[in-house]
C-alpha positions in Angstrom: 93.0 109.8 91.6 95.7 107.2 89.7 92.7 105.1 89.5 90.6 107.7 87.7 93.4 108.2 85.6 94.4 104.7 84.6 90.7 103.9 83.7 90.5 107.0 81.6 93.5 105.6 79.7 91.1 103.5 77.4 88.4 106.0 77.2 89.9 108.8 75.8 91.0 108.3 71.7 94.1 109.4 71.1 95.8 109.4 74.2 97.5 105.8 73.8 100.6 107.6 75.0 99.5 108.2 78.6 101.1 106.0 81.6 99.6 102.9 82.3 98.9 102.4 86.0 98.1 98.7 87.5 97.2 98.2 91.3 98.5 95.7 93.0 96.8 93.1 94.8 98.1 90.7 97.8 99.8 87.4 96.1 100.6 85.1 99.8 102.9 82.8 96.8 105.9 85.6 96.9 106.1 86.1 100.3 108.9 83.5 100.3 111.1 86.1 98.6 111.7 87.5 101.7 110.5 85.4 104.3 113.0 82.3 103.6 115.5 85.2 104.5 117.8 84.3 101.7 119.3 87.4 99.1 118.3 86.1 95.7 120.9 87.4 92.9 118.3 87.7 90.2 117.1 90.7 92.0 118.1 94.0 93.3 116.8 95.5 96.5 114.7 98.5 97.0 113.0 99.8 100.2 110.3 102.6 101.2 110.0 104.5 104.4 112.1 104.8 107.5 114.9 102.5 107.4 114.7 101.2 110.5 111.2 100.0 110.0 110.3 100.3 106.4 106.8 100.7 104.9 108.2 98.2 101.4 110.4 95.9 100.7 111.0 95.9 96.8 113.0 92.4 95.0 113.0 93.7 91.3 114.6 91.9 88.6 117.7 93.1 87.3 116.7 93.7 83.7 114.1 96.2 84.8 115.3 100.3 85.8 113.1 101.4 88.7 112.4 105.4 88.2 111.0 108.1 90.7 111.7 109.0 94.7 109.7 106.6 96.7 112.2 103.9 97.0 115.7 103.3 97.9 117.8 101.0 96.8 120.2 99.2 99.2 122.9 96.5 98.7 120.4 93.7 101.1 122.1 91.4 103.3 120.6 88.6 104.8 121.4 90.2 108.4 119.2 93.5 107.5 116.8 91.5 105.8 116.8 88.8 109.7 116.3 92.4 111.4 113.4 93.8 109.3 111.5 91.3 109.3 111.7 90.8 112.8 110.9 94.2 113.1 107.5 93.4 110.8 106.5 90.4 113.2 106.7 93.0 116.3 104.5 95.2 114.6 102.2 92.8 112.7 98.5 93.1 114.6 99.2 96.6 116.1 97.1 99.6 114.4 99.2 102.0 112.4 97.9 105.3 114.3 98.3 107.7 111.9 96.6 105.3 109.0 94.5 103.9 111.6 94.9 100.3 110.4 95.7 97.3 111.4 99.5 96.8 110.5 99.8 93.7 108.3 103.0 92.7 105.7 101.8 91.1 103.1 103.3 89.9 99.1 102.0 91.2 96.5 103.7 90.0 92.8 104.8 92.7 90.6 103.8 92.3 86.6 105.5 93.3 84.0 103.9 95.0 80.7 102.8 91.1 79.8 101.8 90.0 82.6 105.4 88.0 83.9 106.1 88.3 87.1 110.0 90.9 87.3 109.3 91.0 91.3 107.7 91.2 94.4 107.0 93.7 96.9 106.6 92.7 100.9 104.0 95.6 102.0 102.7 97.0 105.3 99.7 98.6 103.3 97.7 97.3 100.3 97.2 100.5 98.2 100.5 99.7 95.6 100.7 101.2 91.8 102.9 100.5 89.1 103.6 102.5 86.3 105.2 101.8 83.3 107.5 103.8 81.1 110.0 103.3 78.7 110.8 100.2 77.9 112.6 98.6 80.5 111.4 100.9 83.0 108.4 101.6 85.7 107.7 103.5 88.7 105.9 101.9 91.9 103.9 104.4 93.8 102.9 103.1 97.6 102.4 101.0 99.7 99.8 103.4 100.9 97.1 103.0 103.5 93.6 102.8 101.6 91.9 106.4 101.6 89.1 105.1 103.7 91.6 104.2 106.8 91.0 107.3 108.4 87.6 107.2 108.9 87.9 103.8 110.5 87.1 103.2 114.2 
């Protein structure tokens, strides 16, 4: 649906003022924002899902205002960062059963408006949207399991 939407952004005259959705894709060259395990002061910390085994981990930079509910911000230490991602290497190769996919944390780099990169997400799911408001601000919808992952066997 935030596909169909973001597509018909550009077909429809007039409506220049409608949000501009991007999908992510998976970009291996930011995993070492969380990876190396170190807190990086250029960014504040965001995470989605259950906080003892989150879906997302968000590094956005600090000139940037992240709106809506589907992350949390947390003051990231290098010890909950060490126990996360430990955490993501028990689970990595297990299937996800209520997605039914195979569990896998991956980078993805977020954009801004012109393209530079102002962060990174560390993902169990591929399916990630950003949405860009007022200036300054945006909105990142996922990670979600892709639509089609229940149907898998």
């Amino acid at each position: 649906m935030i596909v169909i939407a973001a597509a018909g952004t550009s077909l429809l005259p007039g409506c220049a003022s409608w949000p501009r959705y991007v999908e992510l894709s998976r970009d291996f060259s930011v995993e070492p924002i969380f990876t190396n395990r170190v807190i990086l002061p250029q960014y504040r910390y965001y995470y989605t899902g259950p906080d003892r085994e989150p879906t997302g981990l968000l590094a956005l930079n600090r000139e940037w205002t992240l709106d809506g509910l589907y992350w949390t911000e947390i003051d990231l230490t290098e010890a909950q960062l060490k126990k996360w991602l430990r955490e993501f290497n028990l689970a990595r190769g297990s299937v996800d059963s209520g997605a039914h996919v195979r569990i896998s944390y991956d980078g993805m780099r977020v954009p801004g408006p012109d393209g530079q990169q102002i962060g990174a997400i560390y993902a169990r799911y591929g399916e990630v949207f950003v949405r860009y408001g007022e200036p300054g601000h945006l909105t990142i919808i996922g990670p979600e399991a892709p639509p089609a992952a229940a149907f898998r066997d």
